[in-house]
PATORNU-204803 format. One record per residue: x, y, z of N, C-alpha, C in turn. Coordinates in steps of 0.2 Angstrom, whole numbers, plus 5000, padded with zeros to 4 digits. Last residue first. Layout:
N
XYZXYZXYZ
...
END
This chain:
46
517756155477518156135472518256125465
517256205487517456165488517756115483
516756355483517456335486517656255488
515856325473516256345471517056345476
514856255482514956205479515756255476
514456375492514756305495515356275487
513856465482514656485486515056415487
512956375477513256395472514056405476
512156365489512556325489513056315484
511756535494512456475497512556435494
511056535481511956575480512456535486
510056455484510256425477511056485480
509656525495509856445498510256455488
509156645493509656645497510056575497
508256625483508756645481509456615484
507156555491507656525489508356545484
506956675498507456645502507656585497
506556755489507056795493507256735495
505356705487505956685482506456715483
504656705498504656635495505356655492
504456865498504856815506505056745504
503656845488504056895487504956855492
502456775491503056755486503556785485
502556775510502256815502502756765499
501856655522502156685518502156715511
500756615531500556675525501156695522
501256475530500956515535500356565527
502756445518502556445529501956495528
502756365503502556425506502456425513
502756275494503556285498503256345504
501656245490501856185493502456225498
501856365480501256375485501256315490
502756325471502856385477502356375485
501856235466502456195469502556265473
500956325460500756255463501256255470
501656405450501456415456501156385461
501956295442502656345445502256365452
500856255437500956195439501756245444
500656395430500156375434500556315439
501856485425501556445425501156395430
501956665427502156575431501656535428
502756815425502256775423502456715426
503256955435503456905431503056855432
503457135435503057075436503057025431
504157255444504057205438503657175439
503457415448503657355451503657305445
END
C-alpha cells in the first residue's frame, strides 16, 4: 500500500473534517467524490 506524507497542520484540518471514527482513507474517498462532482458540475455548465 502507498503511503503518502502530510503535514501536521493537513492533518489537523482532515481530523476537523473527520464523522465519528471515520478513516482517512473513507475521508479522502469522499472528498475525492465531492472535488470530481463539482469539477463535472462546473465542466457542463459552461
Amino acid at each position: 500500500m502507498p503511503t503518502v506524507e502530510l503535514e501536521e497542520e493537513t492533518v489537523e484540518r482532515l481530523d476537523g473534517l473527520r464523522i465519528e471514527d471515520e478513516s482517512y482513507d473513507e475521508l479522502v474517498v469522499e472528498l475525492i467524490n465531492i472535488y470530481e462532482a463539482s469539477e463535472f458540475t462546473l465542466f457542463h455548465a459552461g
